[in-house]
Jmol script that loads the backbone (N, CA, C; Angstrom):
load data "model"
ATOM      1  N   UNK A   1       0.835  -1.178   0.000  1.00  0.00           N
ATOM      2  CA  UNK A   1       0.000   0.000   0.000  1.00  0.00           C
ATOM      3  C   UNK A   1       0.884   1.247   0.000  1.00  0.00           C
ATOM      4  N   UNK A   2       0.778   2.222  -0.593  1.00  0.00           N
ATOM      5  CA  UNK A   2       1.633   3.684  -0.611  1.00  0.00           C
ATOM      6  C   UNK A   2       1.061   4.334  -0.221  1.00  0.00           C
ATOM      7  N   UNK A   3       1.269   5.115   0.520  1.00  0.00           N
ATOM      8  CA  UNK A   3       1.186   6.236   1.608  1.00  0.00           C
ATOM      9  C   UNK A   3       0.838   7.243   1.177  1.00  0.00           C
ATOM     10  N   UNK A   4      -0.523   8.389   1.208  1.00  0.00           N
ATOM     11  CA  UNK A   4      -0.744   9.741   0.423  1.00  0.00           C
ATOM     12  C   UNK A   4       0.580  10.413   1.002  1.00  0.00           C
ATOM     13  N   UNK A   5       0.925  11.572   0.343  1.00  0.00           N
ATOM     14  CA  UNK A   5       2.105  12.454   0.626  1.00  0.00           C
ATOM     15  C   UNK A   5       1.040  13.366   1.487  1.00  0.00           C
ATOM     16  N   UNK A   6       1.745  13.946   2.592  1.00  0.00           N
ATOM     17  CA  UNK A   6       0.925  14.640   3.256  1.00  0.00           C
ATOM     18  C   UNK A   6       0.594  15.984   2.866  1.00  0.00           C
ATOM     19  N   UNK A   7      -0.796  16.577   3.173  1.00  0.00           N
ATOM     20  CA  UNK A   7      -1.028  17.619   3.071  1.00  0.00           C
ATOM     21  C   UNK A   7      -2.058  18.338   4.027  1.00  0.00           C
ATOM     22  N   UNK A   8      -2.518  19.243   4.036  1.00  0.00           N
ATOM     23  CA  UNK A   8      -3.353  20.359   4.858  1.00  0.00           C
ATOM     24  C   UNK A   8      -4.410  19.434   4.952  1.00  0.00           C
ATOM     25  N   UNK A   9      -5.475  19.563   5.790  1.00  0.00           N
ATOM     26  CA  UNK A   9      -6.557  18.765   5.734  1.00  0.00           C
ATOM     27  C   UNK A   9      -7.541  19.512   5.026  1.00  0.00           C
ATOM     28  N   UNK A  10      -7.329  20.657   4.799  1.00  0.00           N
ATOM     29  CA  UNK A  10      -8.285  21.554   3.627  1.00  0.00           C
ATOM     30  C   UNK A  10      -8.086  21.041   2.347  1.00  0.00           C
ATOM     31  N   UNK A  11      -6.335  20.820   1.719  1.00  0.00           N
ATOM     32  CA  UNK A  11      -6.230  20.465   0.704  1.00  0.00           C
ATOM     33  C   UNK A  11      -6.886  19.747   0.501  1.00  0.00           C
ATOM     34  N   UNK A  12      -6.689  18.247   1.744  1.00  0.00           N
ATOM     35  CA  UNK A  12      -6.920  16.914   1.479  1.00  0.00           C
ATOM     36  C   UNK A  12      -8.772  17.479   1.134  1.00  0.00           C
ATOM     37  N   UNK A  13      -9.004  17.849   1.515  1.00  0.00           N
ATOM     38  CA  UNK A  13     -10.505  17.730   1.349  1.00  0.00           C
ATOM     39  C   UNK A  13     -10.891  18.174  -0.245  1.00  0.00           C
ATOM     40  N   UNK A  14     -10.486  19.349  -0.586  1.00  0.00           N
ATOM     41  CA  UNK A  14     -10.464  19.586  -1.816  1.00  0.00           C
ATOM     42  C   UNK A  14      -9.831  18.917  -2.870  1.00  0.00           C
ATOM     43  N   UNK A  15      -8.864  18.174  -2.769  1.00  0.00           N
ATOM     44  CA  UNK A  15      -8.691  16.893  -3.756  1.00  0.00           C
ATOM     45  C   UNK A  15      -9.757  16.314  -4.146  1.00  0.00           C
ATOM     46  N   UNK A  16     -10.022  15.613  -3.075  1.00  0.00           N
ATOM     47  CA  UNK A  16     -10.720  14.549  -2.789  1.00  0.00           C
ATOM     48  C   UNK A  16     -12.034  15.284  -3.592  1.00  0.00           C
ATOM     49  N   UNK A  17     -12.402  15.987  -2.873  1.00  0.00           N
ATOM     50  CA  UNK A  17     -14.105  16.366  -3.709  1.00  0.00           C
ATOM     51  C   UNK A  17     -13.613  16.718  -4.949  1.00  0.00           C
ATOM     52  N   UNK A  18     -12.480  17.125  -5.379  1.00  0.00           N
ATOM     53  CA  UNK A  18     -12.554  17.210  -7.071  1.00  0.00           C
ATOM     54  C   UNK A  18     -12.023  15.645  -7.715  1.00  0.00           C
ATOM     55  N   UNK A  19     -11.747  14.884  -7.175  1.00  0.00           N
ATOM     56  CA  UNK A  19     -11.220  13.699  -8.096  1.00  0.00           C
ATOM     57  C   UNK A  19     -12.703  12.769  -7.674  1.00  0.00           C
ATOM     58  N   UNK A  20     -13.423  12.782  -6.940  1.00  0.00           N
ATOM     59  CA  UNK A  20     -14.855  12.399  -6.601  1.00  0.00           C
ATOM     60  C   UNK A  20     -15.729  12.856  -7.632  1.00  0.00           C
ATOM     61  N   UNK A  21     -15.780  13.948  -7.862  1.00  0.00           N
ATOM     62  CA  UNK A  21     -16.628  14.807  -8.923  1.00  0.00           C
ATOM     63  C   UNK A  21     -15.979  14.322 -10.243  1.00  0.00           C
ATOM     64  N   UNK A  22     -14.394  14.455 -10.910  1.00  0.00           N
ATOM     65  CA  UNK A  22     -13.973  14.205 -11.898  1.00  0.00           C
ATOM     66  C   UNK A  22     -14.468  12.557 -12.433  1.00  0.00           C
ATOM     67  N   UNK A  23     -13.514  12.033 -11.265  1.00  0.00           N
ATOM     68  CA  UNK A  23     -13.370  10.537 -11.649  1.00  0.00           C
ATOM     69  C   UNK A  23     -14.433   9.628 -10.971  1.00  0.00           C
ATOM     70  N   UNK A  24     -15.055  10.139 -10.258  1.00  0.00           N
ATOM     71  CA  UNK A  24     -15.697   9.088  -9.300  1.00  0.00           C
ATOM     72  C   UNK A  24     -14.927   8.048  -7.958  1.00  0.00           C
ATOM     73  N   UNK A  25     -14.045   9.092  -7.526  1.00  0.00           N
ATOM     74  CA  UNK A  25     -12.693   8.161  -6.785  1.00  0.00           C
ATOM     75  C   UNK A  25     -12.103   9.471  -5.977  1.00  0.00           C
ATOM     76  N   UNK A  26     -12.008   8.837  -4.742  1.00  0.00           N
ATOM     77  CA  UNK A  26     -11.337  10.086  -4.112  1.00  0.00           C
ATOM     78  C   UNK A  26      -9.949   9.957  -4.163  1.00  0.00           C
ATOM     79  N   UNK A  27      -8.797  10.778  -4.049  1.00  0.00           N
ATOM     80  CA  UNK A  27      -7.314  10.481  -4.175  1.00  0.00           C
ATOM     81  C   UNK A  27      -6.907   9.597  -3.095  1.00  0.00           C
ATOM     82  N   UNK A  28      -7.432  10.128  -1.643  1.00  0.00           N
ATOM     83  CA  UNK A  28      -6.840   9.248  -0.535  1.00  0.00           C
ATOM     84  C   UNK A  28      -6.862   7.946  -0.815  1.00  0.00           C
ATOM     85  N   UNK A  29      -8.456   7.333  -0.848  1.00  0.00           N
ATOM     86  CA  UNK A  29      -8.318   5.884  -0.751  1.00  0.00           C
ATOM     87  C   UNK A  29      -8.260   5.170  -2.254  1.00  0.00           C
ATOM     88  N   UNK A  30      -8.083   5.739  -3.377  1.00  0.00           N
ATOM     89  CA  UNK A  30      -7.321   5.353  -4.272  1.00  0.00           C
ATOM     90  C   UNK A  30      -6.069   5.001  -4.426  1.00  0.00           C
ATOM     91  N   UNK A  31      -4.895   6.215  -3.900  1.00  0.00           N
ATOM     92  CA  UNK A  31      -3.716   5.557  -3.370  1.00  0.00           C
ATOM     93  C   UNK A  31      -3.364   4.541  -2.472  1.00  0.00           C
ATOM     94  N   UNK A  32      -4.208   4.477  -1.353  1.00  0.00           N
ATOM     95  CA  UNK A  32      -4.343   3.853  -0.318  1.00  0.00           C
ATOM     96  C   UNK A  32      -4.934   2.155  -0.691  1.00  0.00           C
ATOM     97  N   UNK A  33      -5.648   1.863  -1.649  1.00  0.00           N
ATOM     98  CA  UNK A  33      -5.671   1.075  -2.399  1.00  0.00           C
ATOM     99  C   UNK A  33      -4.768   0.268  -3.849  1.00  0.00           C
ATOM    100  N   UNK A  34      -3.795   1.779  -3.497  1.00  0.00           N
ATOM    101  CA  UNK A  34      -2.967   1.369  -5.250  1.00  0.00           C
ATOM    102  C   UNK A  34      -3.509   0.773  -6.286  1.00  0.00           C
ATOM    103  N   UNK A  35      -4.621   2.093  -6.725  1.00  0.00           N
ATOM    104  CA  UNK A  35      -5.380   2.091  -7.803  1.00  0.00           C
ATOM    105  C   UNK A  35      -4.923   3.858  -8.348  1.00  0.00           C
ATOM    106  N   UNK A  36      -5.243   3.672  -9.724  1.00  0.00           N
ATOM    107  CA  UNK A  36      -5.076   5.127 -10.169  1.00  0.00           C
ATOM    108  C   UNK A  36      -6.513   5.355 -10.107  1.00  0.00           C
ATOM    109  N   UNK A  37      -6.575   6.986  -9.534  1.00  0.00           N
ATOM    110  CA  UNK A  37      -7.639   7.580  -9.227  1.00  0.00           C
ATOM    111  C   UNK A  37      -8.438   7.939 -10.579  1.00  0.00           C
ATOM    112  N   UNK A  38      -7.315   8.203 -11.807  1.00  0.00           N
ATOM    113  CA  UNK A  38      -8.306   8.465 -12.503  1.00  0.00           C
ATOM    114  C   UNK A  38      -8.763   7.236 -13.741  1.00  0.00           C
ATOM    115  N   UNK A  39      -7.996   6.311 -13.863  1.00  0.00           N
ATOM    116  CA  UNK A  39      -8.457   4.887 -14.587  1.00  0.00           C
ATOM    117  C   UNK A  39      -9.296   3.887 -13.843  1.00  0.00           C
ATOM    118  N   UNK A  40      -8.860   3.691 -12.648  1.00  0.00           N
ATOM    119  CA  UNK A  40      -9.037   2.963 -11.811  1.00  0.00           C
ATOM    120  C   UNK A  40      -8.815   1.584 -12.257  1.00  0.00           C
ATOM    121  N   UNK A  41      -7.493   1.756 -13.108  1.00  0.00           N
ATOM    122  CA  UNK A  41      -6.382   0.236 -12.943  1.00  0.00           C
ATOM    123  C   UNK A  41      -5.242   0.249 -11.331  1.00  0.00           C
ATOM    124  N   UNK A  42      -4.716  -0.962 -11.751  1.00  0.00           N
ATOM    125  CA  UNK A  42      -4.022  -1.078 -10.586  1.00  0.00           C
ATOM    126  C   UNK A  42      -2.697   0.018 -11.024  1.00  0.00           C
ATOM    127  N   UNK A  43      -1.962   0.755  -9.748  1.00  0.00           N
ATOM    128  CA  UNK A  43      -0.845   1.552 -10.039  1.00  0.00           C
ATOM    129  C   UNK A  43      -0.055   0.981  -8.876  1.00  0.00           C
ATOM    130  N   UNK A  44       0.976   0.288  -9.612  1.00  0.00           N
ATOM    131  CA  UNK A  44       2.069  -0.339  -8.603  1.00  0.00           C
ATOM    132  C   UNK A  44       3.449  -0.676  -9.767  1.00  0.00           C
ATOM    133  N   UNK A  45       3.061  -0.112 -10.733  1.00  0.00           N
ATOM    134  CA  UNK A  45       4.160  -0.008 -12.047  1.00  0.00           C
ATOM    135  C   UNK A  45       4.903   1.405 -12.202  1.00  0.00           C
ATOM    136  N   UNK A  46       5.758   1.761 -12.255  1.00  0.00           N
ATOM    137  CA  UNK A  46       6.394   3.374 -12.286  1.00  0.00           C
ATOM    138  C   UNK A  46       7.699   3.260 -12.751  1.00  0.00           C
ATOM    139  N   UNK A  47       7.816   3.973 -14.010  1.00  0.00           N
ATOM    140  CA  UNK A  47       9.298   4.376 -14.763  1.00  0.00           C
ATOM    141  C   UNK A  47      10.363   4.627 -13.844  1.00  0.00           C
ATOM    142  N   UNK A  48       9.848   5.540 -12.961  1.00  0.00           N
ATOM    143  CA  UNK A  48      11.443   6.178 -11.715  1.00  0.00           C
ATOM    144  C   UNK A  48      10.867   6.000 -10.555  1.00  0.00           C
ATOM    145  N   UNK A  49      11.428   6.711  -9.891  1.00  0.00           N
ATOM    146  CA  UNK A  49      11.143   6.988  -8.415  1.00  0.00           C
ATOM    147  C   UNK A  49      10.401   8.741  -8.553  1.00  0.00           C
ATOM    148  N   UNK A  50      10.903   9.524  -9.201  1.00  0.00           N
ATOM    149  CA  UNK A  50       9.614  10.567  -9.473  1.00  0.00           C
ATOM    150  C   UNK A  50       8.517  10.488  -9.918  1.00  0.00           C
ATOM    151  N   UNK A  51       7.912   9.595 -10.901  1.00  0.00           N
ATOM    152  CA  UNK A  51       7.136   9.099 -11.193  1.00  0.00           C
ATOM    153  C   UNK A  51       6.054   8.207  -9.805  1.00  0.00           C
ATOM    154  N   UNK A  52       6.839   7.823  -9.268  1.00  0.00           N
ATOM    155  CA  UNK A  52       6.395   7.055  -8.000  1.00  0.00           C
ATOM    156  C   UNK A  52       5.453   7.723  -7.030  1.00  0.00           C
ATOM    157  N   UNK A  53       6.719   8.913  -6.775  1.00  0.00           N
ATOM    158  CA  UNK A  53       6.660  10.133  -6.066  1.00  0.00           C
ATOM    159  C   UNK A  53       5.331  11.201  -6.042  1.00  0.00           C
ATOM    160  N   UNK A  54       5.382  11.163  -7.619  1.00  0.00           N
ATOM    161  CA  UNK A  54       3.546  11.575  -8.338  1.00  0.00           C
ATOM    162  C   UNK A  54       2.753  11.068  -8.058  1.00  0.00           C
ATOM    163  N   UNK A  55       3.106   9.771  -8.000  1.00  0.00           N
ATOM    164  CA  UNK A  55       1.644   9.011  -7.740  1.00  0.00           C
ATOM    165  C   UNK A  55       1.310   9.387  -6.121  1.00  0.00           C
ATOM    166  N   UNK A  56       2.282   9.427  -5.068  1.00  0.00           N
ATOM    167  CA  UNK A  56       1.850   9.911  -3.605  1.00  0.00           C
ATOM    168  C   UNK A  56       1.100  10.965  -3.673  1.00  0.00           C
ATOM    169  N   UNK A  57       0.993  11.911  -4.977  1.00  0.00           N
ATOM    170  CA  UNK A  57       1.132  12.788  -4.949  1.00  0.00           C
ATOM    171  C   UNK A  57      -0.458  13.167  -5.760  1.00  0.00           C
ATOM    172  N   UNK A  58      -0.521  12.906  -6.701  1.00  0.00           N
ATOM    173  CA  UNK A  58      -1.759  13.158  -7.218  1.00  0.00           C
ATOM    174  C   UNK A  58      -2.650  11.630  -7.396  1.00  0.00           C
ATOM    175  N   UNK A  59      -2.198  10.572  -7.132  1.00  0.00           N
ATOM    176  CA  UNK A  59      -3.094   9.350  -7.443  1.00  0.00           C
ATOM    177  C   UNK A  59      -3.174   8.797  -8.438  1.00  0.00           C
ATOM    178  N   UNK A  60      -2.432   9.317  -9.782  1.00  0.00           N
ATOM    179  CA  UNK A  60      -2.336   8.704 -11.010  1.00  0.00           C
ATOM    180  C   UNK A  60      -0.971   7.732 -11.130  1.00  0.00           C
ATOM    181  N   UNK A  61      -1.610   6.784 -12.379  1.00  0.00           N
ATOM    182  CA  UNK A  61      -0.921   5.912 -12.424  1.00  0.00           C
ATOM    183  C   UNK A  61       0.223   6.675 -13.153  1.00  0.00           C
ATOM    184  N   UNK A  62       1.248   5.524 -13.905  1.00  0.00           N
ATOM    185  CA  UNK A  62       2.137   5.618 -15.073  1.00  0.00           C
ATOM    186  C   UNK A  62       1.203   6.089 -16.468  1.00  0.00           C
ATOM    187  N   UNK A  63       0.525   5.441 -16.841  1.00  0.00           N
ATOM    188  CA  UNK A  63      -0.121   5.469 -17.454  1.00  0.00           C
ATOM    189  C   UNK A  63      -1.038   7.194 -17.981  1.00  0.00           C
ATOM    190  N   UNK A  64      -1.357   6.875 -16.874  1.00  0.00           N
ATOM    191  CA  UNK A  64      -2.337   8.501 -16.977  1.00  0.00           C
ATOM    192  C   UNK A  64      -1.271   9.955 -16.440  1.00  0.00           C
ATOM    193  N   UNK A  65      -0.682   9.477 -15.947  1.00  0.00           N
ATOM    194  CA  UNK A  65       0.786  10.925 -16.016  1.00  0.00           C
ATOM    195  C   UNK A  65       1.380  11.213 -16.806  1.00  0.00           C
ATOM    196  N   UNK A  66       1.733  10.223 -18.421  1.00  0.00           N
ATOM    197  CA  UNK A  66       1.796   9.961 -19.160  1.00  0.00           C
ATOM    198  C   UNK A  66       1.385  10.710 -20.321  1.00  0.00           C
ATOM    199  N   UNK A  67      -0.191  10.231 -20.038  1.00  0.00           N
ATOM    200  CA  UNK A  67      -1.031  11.179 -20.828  1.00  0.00           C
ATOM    201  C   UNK A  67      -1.203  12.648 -20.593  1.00  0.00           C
ATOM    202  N   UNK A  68      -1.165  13.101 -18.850  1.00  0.00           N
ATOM    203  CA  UNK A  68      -1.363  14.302 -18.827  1.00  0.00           C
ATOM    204  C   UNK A  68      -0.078  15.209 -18.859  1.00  0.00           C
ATOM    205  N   UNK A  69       0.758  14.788 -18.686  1.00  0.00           N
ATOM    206  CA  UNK A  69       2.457  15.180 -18.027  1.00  0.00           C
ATOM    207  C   UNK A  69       3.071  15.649 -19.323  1.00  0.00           C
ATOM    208  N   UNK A  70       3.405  13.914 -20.436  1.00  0.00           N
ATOM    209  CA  UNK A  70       3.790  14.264 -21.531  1.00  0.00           C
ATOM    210  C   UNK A  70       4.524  12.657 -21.083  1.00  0.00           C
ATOM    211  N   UNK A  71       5.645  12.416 -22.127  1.00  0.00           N
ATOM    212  CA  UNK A  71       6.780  11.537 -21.904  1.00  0.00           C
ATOM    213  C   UNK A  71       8.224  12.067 -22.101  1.00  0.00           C
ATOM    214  N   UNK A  72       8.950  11.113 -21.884  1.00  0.00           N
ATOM    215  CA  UNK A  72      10.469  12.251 -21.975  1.00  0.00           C
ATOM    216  C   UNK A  72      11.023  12.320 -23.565  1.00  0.00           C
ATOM    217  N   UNK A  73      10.449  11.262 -24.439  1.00  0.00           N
ATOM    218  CA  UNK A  73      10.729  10.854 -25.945  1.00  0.00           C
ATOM    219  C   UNK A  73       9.621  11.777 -26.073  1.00  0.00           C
ATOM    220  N   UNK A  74       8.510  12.498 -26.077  1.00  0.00           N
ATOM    221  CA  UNK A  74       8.308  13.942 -26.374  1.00  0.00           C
ATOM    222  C   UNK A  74       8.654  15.018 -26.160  1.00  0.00           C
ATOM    223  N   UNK A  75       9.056  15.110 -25.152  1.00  0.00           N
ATOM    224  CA  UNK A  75       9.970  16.232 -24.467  1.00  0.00           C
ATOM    225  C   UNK A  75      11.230  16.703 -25.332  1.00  0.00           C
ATOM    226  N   UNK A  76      12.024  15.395 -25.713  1.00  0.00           N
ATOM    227  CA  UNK A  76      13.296  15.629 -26.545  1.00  0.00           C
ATOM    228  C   UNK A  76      12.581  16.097 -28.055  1.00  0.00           C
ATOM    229  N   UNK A  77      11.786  15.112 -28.235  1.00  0.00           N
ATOM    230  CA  UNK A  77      11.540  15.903 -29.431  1.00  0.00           C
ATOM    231  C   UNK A  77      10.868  16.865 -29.411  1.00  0.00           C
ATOM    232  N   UNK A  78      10.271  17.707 -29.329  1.00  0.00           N
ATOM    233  CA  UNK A  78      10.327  19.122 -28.641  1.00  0.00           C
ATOM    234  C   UNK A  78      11.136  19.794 -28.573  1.00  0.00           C
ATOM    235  N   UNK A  79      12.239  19.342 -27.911  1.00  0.00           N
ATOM    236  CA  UNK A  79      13.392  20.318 -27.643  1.00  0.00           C
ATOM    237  C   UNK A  79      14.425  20.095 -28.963  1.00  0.00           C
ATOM    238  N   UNK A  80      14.024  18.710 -29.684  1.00  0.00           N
ATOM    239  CA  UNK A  80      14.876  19.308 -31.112  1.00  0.00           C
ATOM    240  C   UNK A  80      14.197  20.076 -31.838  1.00  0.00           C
ATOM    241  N   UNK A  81      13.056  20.242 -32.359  1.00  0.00           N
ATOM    242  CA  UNK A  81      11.863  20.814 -33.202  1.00  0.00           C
ATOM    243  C   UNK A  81      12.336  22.017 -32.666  1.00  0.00           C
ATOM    244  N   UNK A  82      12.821  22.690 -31.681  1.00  0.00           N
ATOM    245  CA  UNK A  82      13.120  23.872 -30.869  1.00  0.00           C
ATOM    246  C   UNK A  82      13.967  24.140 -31.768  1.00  0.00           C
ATOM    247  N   UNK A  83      15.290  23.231 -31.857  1.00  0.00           N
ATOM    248  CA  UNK A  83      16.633  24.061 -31.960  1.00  0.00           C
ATOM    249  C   UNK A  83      16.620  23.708 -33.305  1.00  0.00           C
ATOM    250  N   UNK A  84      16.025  22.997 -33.884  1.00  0.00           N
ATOM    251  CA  UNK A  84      15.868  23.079 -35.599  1.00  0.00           C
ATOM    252  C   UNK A  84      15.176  24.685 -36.148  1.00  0.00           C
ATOM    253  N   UNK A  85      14.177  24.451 -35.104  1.00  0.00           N
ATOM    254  CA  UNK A  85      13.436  26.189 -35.616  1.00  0.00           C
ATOM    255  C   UNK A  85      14.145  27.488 -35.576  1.00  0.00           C
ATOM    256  N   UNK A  86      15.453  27.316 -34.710  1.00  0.00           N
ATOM    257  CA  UNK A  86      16.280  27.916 -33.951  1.00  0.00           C
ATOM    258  C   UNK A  86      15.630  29.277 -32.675  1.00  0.00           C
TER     259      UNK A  86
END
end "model"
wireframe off; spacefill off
backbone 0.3
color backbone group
């Protein structure tokens, strides 16, 4: 089980009622379950340890950080498309 990263109990509350409203899943006991809050697959898979770190952090898996974050093989390309454009 992974541990929410701590926060204010105001925050915690306002997470929670927005990933309730979004996803149908509150962040606490989504993590607390090691489920992603917003697929609601299992999240116990993670590229790094920052990635990991996210998940304490907002409740998403690999997967869906992914989608919202970006990846790092977009990122680079990006940053060549940059220095090609100059």
């Amino acid at each position: 089980m992974t541990e929410p990263c701590k926060k204010s109990e105001g925050m915690k509350q306002l997470l929670d009622d927005f990933t309730l409203g979004v996803w149908g899943r509150t962040r606490i006991d989504s993590i607390k379950q090691d489920i992603c809050v917003g697929c609601g697959e299992e999240a116990t898979s993670f590229t790094d340890a920052v990635s990991r770190k996210e998940y304490s952090i907002s409740g998403l898996c690999q997967v869906c950080q992914d989608r919202i974050f970006g990846t790092d093989e977009e990122e680079e390309y990006y940053e060549e498309e940059a220095d090609v454009l100059g």
